[in-house]
N, CA, C and O of each residue as an XYZ file, in Angstrom:
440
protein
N      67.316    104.395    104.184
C      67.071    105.116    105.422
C      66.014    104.343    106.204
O      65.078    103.766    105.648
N      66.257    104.364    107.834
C      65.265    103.586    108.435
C      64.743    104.429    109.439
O      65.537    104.941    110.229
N      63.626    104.639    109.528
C      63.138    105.277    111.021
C      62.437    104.420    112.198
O      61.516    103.603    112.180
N      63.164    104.884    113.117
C      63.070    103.645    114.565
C      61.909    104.751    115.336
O      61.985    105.974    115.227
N      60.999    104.124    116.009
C      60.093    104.606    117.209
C      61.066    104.143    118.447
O      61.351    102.988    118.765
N      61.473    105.303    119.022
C      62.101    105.317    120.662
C      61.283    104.448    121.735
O      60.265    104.819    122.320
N      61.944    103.199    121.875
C      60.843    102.544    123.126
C      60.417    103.262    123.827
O      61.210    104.054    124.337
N      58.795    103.357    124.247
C      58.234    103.527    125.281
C      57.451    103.506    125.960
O      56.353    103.773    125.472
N      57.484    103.259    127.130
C      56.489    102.536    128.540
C      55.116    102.826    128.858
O      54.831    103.005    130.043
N      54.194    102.902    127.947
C      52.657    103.380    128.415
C      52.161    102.432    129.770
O      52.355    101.264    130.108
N      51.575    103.346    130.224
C      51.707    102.554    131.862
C      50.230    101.783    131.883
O      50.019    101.071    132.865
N      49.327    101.865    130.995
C      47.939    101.051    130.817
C      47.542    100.971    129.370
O      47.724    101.900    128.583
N      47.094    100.033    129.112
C      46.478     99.574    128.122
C      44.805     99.752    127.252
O      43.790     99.777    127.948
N      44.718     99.852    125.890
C      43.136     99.512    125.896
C      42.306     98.659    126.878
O      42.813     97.611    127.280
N      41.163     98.988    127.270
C      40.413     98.393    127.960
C      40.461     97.811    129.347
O      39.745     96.868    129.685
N      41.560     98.561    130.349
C      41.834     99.022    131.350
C      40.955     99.788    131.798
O      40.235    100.417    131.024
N      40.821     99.903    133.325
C      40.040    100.527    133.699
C      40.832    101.199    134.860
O      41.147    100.560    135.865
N      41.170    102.630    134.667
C      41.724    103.499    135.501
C      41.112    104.662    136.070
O      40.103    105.195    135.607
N      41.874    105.127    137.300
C      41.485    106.141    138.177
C      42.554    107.095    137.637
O      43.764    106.930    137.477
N      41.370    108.641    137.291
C      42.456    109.945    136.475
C      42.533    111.074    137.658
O      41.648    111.527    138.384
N      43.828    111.330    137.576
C      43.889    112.262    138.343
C      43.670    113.726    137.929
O      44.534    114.572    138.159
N      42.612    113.994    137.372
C      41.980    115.162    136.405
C      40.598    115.510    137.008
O      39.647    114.775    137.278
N      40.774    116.920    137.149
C      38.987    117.422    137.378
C      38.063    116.452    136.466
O      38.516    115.709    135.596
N      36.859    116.564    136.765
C      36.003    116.530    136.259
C      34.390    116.647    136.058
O      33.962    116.049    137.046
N      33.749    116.904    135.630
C      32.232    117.547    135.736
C      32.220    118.864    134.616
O      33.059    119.177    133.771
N      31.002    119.447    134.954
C      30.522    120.821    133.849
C      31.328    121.610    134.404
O      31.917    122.282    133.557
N      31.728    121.915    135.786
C      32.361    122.447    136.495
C      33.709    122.322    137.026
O      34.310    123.205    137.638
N      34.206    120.980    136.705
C      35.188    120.749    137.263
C      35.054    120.527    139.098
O      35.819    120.939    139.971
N      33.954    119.832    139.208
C      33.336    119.933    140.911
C      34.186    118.632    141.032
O      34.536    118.667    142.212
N      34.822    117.282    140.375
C      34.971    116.201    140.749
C      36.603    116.444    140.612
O      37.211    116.516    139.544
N      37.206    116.559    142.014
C      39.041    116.471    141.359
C      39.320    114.813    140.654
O      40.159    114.721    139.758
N      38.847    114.025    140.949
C      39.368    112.827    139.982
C      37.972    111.723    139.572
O      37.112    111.572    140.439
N      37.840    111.063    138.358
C      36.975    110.318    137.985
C      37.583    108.524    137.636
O      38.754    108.204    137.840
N      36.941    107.929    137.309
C      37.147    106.463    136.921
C      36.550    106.165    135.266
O      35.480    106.285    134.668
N      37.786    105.763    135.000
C      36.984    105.359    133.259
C      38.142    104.715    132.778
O      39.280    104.651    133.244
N      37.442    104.069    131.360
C      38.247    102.575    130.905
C      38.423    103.103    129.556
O      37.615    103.668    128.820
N      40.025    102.705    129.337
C      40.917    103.192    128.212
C      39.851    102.930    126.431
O      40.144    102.061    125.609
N      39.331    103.373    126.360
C      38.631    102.797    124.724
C      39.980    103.317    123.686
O      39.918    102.457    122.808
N      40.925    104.059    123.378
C      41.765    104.122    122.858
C      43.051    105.402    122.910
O      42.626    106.554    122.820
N      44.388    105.241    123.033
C      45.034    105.572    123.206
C      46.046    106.149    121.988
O      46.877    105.404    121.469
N      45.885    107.540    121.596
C      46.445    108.242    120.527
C      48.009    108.651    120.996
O      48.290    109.399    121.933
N      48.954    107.964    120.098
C      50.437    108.912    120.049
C      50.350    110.425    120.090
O      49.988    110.943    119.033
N      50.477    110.813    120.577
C      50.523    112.588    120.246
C      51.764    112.584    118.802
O      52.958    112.289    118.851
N      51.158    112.909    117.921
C      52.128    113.366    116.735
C      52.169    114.864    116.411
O      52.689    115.142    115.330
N      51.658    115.993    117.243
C      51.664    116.931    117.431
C      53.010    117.494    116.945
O      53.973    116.736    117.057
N      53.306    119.268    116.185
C      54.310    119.549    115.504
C      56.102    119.342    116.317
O      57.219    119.065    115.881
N      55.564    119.638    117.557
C      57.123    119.751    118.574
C      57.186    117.927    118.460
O      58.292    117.909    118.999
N      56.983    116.848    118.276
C      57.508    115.761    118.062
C      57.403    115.259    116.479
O      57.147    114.081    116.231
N      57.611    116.201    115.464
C      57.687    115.879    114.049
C      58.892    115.836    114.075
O      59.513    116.659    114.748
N      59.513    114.893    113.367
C      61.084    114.606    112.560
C      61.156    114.903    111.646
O      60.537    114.299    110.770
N      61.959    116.007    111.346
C      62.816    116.900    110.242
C      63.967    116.256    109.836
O      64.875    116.032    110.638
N      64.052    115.782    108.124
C      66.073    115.267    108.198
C      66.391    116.390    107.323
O      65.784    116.967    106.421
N      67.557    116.520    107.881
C      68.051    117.212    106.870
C      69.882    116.606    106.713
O      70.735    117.223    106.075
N      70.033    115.800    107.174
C      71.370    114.732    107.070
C      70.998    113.358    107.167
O      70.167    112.804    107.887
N      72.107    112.736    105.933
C      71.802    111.703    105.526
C      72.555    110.748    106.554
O      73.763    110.746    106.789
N      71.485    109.864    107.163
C      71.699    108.851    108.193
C      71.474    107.744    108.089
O      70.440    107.796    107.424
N      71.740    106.348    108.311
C      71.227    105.379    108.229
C      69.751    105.143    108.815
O      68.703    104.710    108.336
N      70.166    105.645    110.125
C      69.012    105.670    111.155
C      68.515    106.479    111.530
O      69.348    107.345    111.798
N      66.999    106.965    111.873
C      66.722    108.860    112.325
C      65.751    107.515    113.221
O      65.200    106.503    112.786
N      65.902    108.210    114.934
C      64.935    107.911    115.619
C      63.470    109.143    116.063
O      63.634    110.243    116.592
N      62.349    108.633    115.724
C      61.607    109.443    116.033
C      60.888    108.911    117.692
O      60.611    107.767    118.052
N      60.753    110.109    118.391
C      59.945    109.962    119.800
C      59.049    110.891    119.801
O      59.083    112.068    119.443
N      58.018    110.049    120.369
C      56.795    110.790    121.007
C      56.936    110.891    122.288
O      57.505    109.963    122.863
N      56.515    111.897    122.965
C      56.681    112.669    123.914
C      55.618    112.387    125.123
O      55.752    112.319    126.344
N      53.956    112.189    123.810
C      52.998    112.261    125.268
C      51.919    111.118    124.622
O      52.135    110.280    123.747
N      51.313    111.255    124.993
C      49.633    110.125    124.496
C      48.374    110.685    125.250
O      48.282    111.410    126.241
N      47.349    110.041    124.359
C      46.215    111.044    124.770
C      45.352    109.802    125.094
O      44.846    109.126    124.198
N      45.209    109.536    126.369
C      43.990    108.370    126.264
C      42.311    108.895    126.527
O      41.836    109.497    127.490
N      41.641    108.392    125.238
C      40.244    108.391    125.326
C      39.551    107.423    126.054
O      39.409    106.303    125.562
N      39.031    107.732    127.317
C      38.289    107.167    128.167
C      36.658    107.325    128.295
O      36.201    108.467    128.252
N      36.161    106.703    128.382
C      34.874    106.143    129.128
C      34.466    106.586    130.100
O      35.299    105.981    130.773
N      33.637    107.385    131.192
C      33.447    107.484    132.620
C      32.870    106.038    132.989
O      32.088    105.433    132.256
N      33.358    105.543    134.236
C      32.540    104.559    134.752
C      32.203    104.704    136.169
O      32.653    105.626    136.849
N      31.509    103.908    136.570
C      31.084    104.128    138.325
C      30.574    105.522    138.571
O      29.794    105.925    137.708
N      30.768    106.116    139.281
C      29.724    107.020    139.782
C      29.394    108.293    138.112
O      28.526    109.143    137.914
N      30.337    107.904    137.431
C      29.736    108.979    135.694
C      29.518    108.207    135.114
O      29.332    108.788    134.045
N      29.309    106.825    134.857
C      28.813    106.287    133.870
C      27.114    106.685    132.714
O      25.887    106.740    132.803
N      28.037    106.828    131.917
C      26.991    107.202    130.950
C      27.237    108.927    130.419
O      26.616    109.518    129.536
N      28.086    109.325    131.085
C      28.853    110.445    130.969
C      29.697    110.643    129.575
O      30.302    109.643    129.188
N      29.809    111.992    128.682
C      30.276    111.380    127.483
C      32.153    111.464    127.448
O      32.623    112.342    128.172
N      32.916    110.812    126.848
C      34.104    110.334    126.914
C      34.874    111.477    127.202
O      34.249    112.535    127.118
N      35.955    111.547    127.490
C      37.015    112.247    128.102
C      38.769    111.786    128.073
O      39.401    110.777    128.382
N      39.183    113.475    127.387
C      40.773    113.296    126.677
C      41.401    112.846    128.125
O      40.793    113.140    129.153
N      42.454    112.230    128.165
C      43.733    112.770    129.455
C      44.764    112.925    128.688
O      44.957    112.096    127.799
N      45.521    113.861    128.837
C      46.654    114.005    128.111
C      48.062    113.994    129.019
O      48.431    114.943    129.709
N      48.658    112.926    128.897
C      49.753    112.285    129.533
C      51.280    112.583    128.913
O      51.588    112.149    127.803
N      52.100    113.275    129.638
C      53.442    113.522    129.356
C      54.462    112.111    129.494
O      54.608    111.594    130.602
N      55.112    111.573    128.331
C      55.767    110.515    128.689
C      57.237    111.392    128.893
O      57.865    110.988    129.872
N      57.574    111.969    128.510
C      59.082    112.371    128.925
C      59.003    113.924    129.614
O      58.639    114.892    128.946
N      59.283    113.996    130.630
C      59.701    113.010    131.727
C      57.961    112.771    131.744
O      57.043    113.476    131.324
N      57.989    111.385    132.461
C      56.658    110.832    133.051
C      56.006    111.678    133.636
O      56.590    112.149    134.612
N      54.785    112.160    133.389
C      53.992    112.871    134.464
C      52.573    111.434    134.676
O      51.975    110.751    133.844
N      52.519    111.502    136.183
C      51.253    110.236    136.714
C      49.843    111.148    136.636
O      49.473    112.045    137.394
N      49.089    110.505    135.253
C      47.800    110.965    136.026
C      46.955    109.752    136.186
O      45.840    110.002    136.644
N      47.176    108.613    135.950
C      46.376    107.520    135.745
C      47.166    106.745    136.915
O      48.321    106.885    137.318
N      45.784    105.586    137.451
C      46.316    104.979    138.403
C      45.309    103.715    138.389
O      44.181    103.833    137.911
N      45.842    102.324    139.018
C      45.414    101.028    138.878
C      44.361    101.044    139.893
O      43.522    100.145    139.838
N      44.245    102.273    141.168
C      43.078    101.830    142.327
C      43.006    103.379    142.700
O      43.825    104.205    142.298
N      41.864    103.676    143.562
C      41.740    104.618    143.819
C      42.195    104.967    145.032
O      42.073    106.149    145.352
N      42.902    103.890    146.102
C      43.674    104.258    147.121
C      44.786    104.653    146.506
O      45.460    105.320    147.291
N      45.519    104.499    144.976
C      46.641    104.727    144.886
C      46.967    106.149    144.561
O      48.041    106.692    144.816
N      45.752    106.800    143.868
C      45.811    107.821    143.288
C      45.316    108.722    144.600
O      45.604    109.912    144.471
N      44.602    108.372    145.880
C      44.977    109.248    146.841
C      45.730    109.357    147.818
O      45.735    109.998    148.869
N      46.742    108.207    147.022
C      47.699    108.548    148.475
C      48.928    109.446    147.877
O      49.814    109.887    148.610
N      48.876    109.720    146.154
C      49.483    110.363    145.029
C      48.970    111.542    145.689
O      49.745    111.917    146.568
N      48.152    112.109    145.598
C      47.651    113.373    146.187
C      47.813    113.691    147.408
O      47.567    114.866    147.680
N      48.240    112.838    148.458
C      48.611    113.329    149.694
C      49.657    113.395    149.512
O      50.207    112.789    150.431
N      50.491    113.850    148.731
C      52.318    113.421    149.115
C      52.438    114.866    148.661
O      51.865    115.375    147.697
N      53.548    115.630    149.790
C      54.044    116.610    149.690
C      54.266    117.232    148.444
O      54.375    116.290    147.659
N      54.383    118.200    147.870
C      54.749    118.550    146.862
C      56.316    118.739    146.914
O      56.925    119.119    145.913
């Protein structure tokens, strides 16, 4: 029996430095912050556990979401780290390469 991981597309890497489209503060006063990927967890959470119960050559297992642990930088630096929790199927965007990109994400109609 072989188990395959379902390709899939994480849109940034360790040690990237991205703009989240997530509150943030004690309050939640900041709608989005800046911080750099220190590490990025598979969600292995129970709704993406693989159960066999038929004998297959192949069972593909997929993960669904990832949790990147970030850093605050620029205006929170020194701030202590922070989950984002990212849906890969379907894609949900909360991370972004610039901060014009992630507000022009927020101006677009719903």
């Amino acid at each position: 029996m072989k188990l395959t991981l379902r390709p899939t597309e994480l849109p940034f890497s360790v040690g990237e430095t991205v703009w989240v489209d997530q509150p943030y503060g004690a309050t939640n006063e900041f709608p989005f912050f800046q911080g750099t990927i220190m590490q990025i967890i598979l969600d292995g959470n129970l709704a993406n556990t693989l159960v066999i119960r038929h004998k297959e050559k192949i069972h593909e297992l997929t993960v669904d979401s990832a949790i990147y642990g970030l850093k605050p930088v620029g205006d929170h630096v020194g701030e202590p780290r922070v989950n984002v929790n990212v849906r890969l199927f379907p894609f949900q965007v909360k991370l972004f390469a610039t901060k014009e990109e992630l507000l022009a994400f927020q101006d677009k109609p719903v």
